[in-house]
C-alpha positions as CSV (number, residue, x, y, z in Angstrom):
1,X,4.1,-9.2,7.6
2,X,5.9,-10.7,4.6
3,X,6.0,-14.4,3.6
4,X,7.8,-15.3,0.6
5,X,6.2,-18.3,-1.5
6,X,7.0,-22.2,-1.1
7,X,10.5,-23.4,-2.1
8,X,10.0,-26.9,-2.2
9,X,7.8,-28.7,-4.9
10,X,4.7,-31.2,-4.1
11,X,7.2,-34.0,-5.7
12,X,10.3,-33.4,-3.5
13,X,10.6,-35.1,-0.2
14,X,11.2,-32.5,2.3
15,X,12.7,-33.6,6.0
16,X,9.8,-32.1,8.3
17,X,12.0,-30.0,10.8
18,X,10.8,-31.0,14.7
19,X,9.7,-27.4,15.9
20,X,7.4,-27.4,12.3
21,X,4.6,-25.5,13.0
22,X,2.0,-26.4,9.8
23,X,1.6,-24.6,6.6
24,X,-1.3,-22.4,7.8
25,X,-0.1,-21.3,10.9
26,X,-0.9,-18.5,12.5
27,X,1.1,-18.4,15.5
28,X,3.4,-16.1,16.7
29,X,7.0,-17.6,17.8
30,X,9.9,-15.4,18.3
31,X,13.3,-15.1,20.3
32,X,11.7,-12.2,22.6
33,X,8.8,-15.2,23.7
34,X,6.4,-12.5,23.0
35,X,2.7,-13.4,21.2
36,X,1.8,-10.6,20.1
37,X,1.4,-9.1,16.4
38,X,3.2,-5.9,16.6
39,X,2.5,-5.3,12.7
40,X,5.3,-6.4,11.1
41,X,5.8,-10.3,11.6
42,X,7.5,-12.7,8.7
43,X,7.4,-16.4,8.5
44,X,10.0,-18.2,8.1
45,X,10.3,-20.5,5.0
46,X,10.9,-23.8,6.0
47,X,8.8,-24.5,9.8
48,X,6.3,-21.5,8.9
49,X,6.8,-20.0,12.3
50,X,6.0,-16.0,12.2
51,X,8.5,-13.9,14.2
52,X,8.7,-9.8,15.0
53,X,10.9,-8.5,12.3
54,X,12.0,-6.1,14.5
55,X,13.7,-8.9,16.9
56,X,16.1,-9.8,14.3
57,X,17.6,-6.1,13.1
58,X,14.6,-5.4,10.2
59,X,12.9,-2.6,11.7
60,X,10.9,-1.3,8.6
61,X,11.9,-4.4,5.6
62,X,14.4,-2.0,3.5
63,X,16.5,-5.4,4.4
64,X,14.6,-8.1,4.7
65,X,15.7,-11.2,2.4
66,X,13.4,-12.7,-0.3
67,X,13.7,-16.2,1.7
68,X,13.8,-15.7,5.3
69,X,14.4,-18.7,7.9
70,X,14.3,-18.5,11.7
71,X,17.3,-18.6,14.1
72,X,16.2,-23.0,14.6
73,X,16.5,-23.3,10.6
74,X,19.4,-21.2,10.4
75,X,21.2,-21.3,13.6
76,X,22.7,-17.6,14.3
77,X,23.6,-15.3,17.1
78,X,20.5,-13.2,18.5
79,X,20.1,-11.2,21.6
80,X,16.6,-12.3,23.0
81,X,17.3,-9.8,26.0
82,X,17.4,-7.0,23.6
83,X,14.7,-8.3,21.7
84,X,11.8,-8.7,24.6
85,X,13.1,-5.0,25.8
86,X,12.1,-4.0,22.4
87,X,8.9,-5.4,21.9
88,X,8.0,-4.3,25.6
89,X,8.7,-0.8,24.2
90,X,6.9,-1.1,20.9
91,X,3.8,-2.4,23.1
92,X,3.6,0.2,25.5
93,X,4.4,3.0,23.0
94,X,1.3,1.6,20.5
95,X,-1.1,1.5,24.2
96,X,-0.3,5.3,24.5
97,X,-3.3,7.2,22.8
98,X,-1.1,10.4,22.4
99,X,2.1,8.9,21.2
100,X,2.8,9.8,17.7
101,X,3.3,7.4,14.8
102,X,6.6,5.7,14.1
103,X,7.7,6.4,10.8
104,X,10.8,6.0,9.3
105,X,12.9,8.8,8.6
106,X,12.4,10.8,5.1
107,X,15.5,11.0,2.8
108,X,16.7,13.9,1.8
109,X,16.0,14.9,-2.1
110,X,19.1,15.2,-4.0
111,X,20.9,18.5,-4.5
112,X,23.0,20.4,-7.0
113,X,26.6,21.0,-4.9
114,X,26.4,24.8,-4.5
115,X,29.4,27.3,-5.4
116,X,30.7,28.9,-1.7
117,X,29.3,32.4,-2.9
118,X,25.8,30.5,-2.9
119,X,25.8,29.6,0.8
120,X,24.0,32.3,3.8
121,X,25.0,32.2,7.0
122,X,23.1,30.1,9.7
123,X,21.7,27.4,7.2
124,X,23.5,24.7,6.2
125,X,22.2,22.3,3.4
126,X,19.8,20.3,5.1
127,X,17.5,23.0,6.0
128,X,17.8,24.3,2.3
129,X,16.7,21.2,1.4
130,X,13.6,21.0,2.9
131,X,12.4,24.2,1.8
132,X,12.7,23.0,-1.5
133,X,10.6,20.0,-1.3
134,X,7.1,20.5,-2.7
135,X,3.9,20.4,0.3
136,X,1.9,17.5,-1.4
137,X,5.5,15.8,-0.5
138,X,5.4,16.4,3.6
139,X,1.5,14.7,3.3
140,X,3.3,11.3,3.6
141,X,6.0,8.9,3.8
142,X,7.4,7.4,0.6
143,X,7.4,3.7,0.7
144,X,9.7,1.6,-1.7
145,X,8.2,-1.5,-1.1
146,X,4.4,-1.9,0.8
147,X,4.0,-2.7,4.3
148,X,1.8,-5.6,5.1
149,X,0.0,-5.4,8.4
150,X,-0.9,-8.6,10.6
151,X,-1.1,-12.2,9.8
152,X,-4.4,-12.1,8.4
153,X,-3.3,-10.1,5.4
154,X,-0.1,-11.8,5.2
155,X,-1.4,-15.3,4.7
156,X,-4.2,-13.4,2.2
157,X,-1.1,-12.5,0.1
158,X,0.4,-16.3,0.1
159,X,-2.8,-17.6,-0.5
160,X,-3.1,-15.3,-3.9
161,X,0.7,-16.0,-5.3
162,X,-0.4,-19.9,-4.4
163,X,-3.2,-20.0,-6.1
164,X,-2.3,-17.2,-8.9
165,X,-0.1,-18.2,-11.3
166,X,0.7,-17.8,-15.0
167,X,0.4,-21.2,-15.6
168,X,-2.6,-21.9,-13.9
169,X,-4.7,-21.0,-17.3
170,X,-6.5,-18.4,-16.2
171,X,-8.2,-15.9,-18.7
172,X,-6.4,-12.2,-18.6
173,X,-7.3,-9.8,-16.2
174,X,-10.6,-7.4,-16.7
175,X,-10.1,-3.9,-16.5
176,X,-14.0,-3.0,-16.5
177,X,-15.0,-1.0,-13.4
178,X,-17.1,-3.6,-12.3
179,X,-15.4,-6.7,-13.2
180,X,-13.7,-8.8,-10.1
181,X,-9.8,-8.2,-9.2
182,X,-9.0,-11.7,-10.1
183,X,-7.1,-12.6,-12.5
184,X,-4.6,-10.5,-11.4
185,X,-1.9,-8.6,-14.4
186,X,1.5,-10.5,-15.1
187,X,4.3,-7.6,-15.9
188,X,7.7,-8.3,-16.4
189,X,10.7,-5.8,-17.0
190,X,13.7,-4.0,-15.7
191,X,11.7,-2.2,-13.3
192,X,8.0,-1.5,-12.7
193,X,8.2,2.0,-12.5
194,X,9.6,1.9,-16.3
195,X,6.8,0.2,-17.3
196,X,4.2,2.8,-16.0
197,X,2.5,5.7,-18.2
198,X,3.7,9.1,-17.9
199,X,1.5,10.9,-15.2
200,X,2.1,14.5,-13.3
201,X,0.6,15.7,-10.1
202,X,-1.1,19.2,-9.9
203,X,-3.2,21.0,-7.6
204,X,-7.2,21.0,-8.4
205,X,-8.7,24.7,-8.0
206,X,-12.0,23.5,-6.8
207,X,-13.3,20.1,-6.6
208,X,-16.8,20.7,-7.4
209,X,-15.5,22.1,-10.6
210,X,-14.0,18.5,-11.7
211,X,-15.7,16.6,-14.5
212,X,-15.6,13.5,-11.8
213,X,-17.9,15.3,-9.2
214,X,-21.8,16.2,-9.9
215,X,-21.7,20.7,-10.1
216,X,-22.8,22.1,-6.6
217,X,-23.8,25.6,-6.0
218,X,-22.6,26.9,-2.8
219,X,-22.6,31.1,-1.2
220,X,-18.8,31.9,0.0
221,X,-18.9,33.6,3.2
222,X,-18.5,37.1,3.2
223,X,-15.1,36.6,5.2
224,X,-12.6,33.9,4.3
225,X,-13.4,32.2,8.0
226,X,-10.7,29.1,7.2
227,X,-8.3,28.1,4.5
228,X,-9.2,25.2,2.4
229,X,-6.6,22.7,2.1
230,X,-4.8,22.2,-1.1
231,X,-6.6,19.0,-3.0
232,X,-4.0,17.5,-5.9
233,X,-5.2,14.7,-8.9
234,X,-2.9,12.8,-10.8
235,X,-3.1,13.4,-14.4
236,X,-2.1,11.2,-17.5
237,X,1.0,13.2,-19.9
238,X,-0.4,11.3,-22.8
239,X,-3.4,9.4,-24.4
240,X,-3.6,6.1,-22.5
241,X,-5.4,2.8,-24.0
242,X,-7.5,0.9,-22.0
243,X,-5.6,-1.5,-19.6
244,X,-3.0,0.3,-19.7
245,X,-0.9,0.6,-16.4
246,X,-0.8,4.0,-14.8
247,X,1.5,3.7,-11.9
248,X,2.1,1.2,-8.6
249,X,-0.2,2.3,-5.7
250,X,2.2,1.7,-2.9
251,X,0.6,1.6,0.6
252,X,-0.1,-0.7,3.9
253,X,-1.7,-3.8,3.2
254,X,-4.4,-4.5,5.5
255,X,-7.2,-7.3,5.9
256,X,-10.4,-5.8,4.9
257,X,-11.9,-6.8,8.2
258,X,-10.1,-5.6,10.2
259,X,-10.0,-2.0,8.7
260,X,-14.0,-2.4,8.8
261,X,-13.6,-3.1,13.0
262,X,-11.7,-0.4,13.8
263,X,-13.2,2.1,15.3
264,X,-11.0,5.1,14.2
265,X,-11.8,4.3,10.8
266,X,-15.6,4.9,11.3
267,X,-16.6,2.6,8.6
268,X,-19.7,2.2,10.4
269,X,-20.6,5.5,10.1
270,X,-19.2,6.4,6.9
271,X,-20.0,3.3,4.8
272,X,-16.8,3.9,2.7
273,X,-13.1,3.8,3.2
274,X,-11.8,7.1,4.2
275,X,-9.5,9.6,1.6
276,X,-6.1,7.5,0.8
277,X,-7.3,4.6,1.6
278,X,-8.8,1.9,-1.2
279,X,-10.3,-1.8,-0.9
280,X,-9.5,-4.9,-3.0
281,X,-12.6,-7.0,-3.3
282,X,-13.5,-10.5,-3.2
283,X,-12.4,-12.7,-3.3
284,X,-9.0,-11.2,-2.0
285,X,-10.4,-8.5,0.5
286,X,-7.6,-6.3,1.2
287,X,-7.8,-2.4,2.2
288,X,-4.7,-0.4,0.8
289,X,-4.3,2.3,3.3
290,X,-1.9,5.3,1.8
291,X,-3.1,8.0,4.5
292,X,0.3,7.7,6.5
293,X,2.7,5.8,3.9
294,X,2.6,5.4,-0.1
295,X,3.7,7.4,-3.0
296,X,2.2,9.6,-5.7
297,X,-0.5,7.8,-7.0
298,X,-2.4,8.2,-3.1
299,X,-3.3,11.6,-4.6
300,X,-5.3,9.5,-7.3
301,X,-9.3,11.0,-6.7
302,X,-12.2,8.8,-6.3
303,X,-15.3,10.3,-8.2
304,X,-18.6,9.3,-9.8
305,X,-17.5,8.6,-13.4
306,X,-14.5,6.7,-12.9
307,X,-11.8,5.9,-15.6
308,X,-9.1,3.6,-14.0
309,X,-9.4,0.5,-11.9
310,X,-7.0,-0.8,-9.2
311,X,-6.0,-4.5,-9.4
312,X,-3.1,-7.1,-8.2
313,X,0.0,-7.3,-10.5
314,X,2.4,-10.1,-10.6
315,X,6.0,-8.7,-11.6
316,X,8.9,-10.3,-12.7
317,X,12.2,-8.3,-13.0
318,X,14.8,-9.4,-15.1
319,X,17.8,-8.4,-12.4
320,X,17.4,-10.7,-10.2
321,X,14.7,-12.9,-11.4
322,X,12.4,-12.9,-9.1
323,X,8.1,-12.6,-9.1
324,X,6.6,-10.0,-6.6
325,X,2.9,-9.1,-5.6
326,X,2.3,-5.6,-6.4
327,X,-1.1,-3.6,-6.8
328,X,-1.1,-1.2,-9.7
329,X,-4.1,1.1,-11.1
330,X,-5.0,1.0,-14.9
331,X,-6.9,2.3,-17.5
332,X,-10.4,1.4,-17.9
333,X,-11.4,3.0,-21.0
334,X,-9.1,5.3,-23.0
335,X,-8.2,8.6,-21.2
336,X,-7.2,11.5,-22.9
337,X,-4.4,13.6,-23.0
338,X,-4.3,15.7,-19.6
339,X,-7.2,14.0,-18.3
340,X,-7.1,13.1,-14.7
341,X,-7.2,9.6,-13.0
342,X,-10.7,8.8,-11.6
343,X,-11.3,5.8,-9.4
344,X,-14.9,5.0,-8.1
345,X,-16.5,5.1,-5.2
346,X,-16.6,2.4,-3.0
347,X,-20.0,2.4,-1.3
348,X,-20.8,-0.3,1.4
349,X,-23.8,-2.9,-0.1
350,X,-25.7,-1.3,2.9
351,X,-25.4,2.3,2.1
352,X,-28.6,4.6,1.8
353,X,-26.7,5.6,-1.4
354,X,-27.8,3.1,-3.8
355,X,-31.5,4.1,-2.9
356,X,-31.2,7.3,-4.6
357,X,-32.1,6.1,-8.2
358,X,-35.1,4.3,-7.1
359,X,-35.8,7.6,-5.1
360,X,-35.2,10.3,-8.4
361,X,-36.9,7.7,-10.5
362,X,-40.3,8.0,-8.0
């Protein structure tokens, strides 16, 4: 869901629009007269109604405008025929344990034009494209912007560009691994990416040989029974500072709940979020979940002597001038050149794992 902030001031007086549905609502109303979340709502700006982006041609938000209103605030056309058809289809799709994932289709990597004597028969340039794209790439879909999942979330995310703002005199944000994620990090620029340190992506031989992991001792089989799948890190190019920001961790935005509920993230069981996927804590308790969508920075590791932190950044781009809710990891300490990006783990209070220093220490 995406809801863009306030336009109107406390001071200005605002006609109250007669299908106003309050400031916290929570309600769905859309053209297809359909309730349910679907994961992908937005509220309009000015009677805070939420709606199915999909209903109104903004199937995955590559689209959507920065201020959105609803077909009573902004009288247009609409085809709410069309509409409940497609909800009916998303519903009964997302009730079908075996149906696969929607995802939106992967553009193809730019090419080089290549010379007639370069061409083979039977393969045109699509399927030469794809054999050039690197395996860590096929692991996911690239995102450009994140994808926030059910209300809950989405009124999480209004509540912290409310209530988090430059002027409100806050102290600057704390990059220490156990400090809170509030105050969030203010970045303004051309682009975010620009503003990011150099990293690089590589395969890791052998992840008990990592400097993040305790050394295990293990026998190999005497036959190579299965393959091991490739594991990548993300490494820094050059000596970062502390608080420095390493990269944008683009993902879906979840309510931390929620994630916790589901039973096919076995939280219960596992007492941690599962690989890809990260928490934000109090008091903004978000999960950013980058098994299915995200970009590089996913393949950042979690370990036991972490060296970055993840935390919420506010960023204002100069073309058009406009502030956005982001969440970016950053240096906690100073990380050498070549060194890889090490998140911690994120144990739940309840875990038999922070017995184990009482236990060694007995």
């Amino acid at each position: 869901a995406v809801a863009g902030p306030s336009r109107h001031s406390s001071t200005e007086a605002v006609a109250v629009p007669a299908h106003y549905m309050g400031e916290n609502n929570a309600s769905i109303r859309c053209i297809c007269g359909i309730e349910d979340d679907d994961g992908f709502t937005v509220q309009c700006e000015a009677c805070y109604a939420w709606q199915h982006a999909k209903c109104f041609g903004y199937p995955n938000g590559d689209n959507l405008p920065e201020v959105y209103y609803c077909e009573m605030c902004d009288p247009r056309p609409y085809d709410a025929v069309a509409a409940r058809e497609l909800q009916l289809r998303t519903r009964d799709d997302s009730r079908d344990p075996m149906a696969p994932p929607a995802k939106p289709k992967r553009k193809p990597n730019p090419t080089k034009p290549r010379s007639k004597d370069s061409a083979q028969p039977g393969r045109d340039g699509d399927e030469d494209d794809y054999f050039r794209v690197q395996p860590w790439e096929l692991e996911y879909t690239p995102l450009k912007d994140n994808l926030v999942r059910g209300i809950v979330a989405s009124r999480a995310i209004a509540k912290l560009r409310k209530e988090q703002t430059p002027e409100a005199g806050v102290d600057g944000a704390d990059f220490n691994i156990l400090a809170p994620p509030l105050p969030p990090v203010y970045l303004s620029g051309s682009d975010l990416e620009s503003l990011a340190a150099q990293t690089y992506l590589r395969p890791v031989d052998d992840p008990s040989s990592a400097s993040c992991y305790l050394p295990l001792k293990y026998i190999e089989p005497s036959q190579n029974i299965y393959a091991r799948p490739t594991i990548y890190g993300v490494f820094v190019s050059e000596t970062a500072r502390p608080g420095t920001f390493l990269g944008e961790y683009r993902c879906e935005v979840l309510d931390a709940a929620a994630y916790r509920k589901d039973p096919i993230n076995q939280y219960a069981a596992l007492g941690i979020p599962k690989p890809y996927v990260h928490s934000v804590g109090p008091p903004v308790n978000l999960v950013l979940d980058a098994r299915s969508y995200g970009n590089e920075m996913r393949f950042v590791r979690s370990g036991c002597h972490p060296n970055a932190v993840i935390r919420p950044v506010f960023f204002r781009a100069s073309d058009p001038p406009r502030q956005r809710l982001h969440f970016g990891i950053f240096a906690a300490r100073e990380l050498g050149k070549n060194e890889e990006i090490v998140l911690g783990w994120e144990w739940d209070d309840q875990h038999v794992v922070h017995t184990l220093r009482s236990v060694i220490d007995s």
